[in-house]
C-alpha positions as CSV (number, residue, x, y, z in Angstrom):
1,X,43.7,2.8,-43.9
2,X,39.9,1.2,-43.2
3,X,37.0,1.5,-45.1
4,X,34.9,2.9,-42.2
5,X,38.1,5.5,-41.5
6,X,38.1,6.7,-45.2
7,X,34.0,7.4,-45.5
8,X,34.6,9.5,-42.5
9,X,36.6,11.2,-43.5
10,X,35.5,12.0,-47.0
11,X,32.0,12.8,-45.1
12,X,34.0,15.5,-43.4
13,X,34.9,16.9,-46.5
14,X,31.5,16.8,-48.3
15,X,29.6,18.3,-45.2
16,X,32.7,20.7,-45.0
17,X,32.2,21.9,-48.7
18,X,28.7,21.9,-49.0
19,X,28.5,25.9,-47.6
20,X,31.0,26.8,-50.1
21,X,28.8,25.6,-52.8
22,X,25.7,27.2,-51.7
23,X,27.6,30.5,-51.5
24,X,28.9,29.6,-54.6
25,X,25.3,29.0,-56.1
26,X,23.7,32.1,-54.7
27,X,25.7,34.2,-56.4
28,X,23.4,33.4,-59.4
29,X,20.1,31.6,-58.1
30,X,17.9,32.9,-55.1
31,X,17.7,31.3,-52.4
32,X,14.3,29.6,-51.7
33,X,14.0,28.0,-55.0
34,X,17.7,26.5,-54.8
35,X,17.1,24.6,-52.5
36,X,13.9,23.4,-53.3
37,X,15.4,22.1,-57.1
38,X,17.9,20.7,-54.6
39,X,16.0,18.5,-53.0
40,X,13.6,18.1,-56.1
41,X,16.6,16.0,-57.7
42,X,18.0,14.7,-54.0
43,X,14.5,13.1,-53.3
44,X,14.3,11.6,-57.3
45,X,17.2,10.0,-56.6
46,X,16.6,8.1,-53.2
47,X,13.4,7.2,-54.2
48,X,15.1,5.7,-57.5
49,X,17.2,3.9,-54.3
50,X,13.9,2.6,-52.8
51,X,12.4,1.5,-55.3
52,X,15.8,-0.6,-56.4
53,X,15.8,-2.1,-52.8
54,X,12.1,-3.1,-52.8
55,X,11.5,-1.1,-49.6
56,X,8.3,-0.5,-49.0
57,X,6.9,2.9,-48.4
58,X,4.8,3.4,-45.0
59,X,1.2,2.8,-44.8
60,X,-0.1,3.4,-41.5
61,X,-1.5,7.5,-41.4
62,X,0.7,8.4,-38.6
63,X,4.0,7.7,-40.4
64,X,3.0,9.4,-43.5
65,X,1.9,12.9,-40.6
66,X,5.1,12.1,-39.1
67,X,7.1,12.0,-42.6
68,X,5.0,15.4,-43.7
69,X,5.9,16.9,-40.7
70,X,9.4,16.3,-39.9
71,X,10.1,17.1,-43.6
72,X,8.5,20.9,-43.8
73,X,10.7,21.1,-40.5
74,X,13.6,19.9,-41.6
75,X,13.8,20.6,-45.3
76,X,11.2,23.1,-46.2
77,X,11.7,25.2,-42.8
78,X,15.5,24.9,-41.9
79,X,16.9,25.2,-45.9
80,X,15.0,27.2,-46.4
81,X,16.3,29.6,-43.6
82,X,19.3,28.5,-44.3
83,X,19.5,29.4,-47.7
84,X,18.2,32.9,-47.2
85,X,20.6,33.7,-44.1
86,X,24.0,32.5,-45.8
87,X,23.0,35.2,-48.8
88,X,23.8,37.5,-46.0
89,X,26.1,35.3,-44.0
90,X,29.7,34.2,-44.4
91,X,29.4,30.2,-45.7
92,X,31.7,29.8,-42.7
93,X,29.6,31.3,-40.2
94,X,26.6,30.0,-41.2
95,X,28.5,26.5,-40.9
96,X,29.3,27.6,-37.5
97,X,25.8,28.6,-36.6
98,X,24.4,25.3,-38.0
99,X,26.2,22.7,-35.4
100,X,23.9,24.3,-32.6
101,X,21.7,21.8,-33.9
102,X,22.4,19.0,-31.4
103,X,22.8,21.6,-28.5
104,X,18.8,22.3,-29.5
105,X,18.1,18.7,-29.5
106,X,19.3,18.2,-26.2
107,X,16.8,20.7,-25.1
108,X,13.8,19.5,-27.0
109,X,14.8,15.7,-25.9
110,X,14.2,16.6,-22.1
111,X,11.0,16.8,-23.2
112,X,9.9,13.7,-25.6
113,X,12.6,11.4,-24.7
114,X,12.2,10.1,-21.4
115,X,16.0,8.2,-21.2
116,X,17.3,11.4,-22.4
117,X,16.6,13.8,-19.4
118,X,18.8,17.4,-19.0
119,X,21.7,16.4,-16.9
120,X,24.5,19.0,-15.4
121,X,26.7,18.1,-18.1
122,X,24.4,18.9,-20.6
123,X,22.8,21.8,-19.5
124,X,26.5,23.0,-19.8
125,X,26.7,22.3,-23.3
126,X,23.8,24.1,-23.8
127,X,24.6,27.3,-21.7
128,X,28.2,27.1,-24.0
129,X,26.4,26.6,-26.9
130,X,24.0,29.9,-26.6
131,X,27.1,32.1,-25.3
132,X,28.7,30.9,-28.3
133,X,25.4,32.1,-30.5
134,X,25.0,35.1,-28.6
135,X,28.4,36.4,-29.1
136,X,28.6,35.7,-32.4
137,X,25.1,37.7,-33.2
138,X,27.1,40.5,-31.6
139,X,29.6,40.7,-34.1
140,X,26.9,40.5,-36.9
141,X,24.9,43.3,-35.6
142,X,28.1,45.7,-34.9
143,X,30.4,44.6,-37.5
144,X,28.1,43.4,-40.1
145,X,24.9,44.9,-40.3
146,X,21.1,44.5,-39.6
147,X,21.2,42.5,-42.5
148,X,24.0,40.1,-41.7
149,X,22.6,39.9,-37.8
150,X,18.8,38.6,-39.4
151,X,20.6,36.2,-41.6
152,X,22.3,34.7,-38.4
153,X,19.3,34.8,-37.0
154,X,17.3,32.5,-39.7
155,X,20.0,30.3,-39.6
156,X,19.4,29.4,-35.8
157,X,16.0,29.3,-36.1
158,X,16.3,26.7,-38.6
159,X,18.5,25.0,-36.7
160,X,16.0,24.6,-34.0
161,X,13.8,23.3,-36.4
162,X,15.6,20.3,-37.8
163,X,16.8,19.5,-34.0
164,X,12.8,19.4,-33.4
165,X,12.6,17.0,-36.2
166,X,14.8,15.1,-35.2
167,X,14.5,14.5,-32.0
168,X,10.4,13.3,-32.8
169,X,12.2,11.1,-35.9
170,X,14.0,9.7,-32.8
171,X,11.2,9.5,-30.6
172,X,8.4,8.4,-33.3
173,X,10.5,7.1,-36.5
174,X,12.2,4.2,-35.0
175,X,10.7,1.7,-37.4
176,X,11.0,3.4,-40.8
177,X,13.6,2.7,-43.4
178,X,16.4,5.7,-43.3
179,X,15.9,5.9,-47.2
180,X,12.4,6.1,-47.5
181,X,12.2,8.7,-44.3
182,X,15.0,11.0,-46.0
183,X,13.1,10.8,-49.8
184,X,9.7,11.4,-48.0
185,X,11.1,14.3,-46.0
186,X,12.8,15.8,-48.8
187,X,9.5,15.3,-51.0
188,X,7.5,17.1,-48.6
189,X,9.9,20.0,-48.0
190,X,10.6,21.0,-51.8
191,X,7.2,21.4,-52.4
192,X,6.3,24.7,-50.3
193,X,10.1,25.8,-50.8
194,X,9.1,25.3,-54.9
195,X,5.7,27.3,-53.7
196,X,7.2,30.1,-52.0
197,X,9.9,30.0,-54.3
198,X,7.8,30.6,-57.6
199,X,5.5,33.2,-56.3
200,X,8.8,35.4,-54.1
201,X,11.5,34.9,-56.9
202,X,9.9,33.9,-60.1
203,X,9.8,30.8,-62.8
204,X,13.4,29.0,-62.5
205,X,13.2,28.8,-66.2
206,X,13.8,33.4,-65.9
207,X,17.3,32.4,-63.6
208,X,19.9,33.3,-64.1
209,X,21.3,29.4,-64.8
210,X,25.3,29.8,-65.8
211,X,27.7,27.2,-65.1
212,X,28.9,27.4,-61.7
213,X,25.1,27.8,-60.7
214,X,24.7,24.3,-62.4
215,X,28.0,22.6,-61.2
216,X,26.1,23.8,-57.2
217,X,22.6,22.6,-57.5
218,X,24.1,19.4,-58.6
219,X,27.4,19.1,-56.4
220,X,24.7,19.8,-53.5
221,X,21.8,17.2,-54.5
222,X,24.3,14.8,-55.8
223,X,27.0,14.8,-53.3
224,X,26.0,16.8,-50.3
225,X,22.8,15.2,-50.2
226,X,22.6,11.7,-51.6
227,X,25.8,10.4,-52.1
228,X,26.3,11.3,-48.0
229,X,23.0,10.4,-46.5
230,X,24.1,7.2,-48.2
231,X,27.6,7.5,-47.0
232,X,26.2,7.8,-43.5
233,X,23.9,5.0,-43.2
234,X,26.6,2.6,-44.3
235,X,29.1,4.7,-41.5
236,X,26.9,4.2,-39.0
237,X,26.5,0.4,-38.9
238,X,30.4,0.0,-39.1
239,X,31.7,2.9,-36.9
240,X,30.7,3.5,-33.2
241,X,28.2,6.0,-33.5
242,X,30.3,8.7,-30.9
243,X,33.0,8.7,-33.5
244,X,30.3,9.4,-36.8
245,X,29.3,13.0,-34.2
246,X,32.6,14.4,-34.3
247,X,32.2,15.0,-37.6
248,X,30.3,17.6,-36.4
249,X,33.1,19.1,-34.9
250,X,35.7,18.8,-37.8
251,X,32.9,20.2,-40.6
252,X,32.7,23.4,-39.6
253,X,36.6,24.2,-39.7
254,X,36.6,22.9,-43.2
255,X,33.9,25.0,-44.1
256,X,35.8,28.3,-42.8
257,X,38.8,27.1,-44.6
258,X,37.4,26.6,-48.0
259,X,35.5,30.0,-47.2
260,X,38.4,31.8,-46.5
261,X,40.9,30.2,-49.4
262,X,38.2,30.6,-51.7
263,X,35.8,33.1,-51.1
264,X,38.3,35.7,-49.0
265,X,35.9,35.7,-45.9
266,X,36.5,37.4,-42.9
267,X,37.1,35.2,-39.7
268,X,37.0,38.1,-36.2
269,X,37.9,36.8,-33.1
270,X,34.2,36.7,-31.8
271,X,33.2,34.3,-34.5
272,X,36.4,32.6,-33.6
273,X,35.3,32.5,-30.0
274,X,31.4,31.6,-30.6
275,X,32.3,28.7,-32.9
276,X,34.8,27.7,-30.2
277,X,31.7,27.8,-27.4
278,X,29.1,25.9,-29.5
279,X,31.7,23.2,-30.7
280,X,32.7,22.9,-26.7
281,X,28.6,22.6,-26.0
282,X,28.5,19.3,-28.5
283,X,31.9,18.1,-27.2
284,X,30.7,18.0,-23.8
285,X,27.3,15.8,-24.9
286,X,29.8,13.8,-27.2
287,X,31.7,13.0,-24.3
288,X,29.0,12.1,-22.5
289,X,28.0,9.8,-25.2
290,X,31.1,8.4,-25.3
291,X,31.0,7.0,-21.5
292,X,27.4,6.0,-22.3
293,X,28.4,3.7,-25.1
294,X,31.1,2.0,-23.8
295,X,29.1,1.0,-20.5
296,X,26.6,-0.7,-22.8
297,X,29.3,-2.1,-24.9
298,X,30.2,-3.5,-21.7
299,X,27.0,-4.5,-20.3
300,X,25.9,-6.0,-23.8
301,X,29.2,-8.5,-23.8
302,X,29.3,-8.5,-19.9
């Protein structure tokens, strides 16, 4: 088996497992300030990386507004919401909920990307992708609860935000170091999650910090955040980049597994049925990807 076939795999199962451990950690810690201690130690830890590779940090003003922005969208905004919702969410849903992400950025790209215009195919995608959002919010709000429907409800929302952050990465970014973006995102989203945090839930030194809460903050910094943003980067420059998407497509139904083995979660045939039309939204785009690629393969080597 090759290298770039095992990190893809073993990225599926950290990005699958990661909703099971924040499940896992809200049982004890509330929700805001998890993950802002999250990425308190994520954001240590890859600037510890930076620093090791002599990579120097931006200095032009616009990359530092772009890093601050992107990361209260991305970090502060969307795990925040994300957080929050999947204490009144299923981990498996709100896995589910979470890969209309690049069905957003499609969207938002139309608009700040100009060689990524809306085309048929992925205005299909993104018609799929709301049904599939839609019918899911229907079972929340008649099987669930009011409770369960707003949860579902942040978690899109922050969704849309990290699509709109990265999409400007994409259209702005270009030129910064993956490593130092990711640490100066993370740094700029823990702080009003840590600010919000304290003055909605209290000092973290009043939690309620027993072991499993401790094995989850650390299991997510650690391993769903640095160990596979790090895992990525490397994937990325040895695997095409239309295979590292359909991870996308496999995390989800490892989430809902481990949910459901471990947690007992209840899987209805409308979830079953939205997943299935938001996973077919990002399929489509993938496979439009996929043609794209290989013609400039083909065009590069002509």
């Amino acid at each position: 088996m090759n290298a770039p076939l095992v990190v893809w795999l073993v990225l599926c199962l950290i990005w699958g497992s990661t909703w099971l451990f924040i499940k896992l950690g809200l049982e004890d810690l509330p929700p805001i300030s998890f993950a802002g201690i999250r990425f308190v130690i994520a954001a240590a830890i890859l600037s510890a990386v930076v620093f090791i590779r002599r990579v120097q940090w931006p200095r032009a003003r616009r990359d530092w507004l772009l890093i601050i922005i992107t990361g209260v969208l991305a970090f502060a905004l969307n795990y925040g919401l994300l957080f929050w919702g999947e204490e009144r969410t299923s981990s498996g849903l709100a896995a589910i909920l979470q890969t209309i992400i690049p069905v957003f950025g499609l969207v938002i790209a139309h608009y700040y990307l100009p060689a990524e215009q809306i085309t048929w195919t992925k205005l299909g995608g993104v018609l799929l992708g709301i049904a599939g959002v839609a019918l899911i919010f229907s079972d929340q709000l008649h099987g669930e609860g009011a409770a369960a429907l707003a949860g579902s409800a942040a978690i899109v929302v922050g969704a849309f935000c990290v699509a709109y952050s990265n999409v400007l990465v994409k259209a702005r970014g270009g030129a910064l170091d993956p490593a130092v973006l990711a640490a100066g995102q993370m740094a700029c989203g823990f702080v009003p999650l840590l600010i919000v945090g304290y003055w909605r839930e209290g000092s973290p030194l009043k939690f309620h910090w027993t072991p499993l809460a401790v094995v989850s903050l650390f299991y997510l910094a650690l391993v769903g955040s640095c160990a596979a943003f790090l895992l990525f980067y490397w994937l990325v420059r040895h695997m095409d980049v239309t295979k590292t998407m359909l991870i996308s497509l496999v995390t989800p139904i490892i989430a809902i597994s481990l949910g459901m083995v471990w947690l007992h979660e209840r899987l209805t045939w409308r979830i079953v049925i939205g997943g299935a039309g938001i996973m077919a939204g990002i399929a489509l785009n993938v496979y439009r990807r996929a043609r794209a690629s290989s013609e400039e393969v083909i065009a590069e080597h002509g």
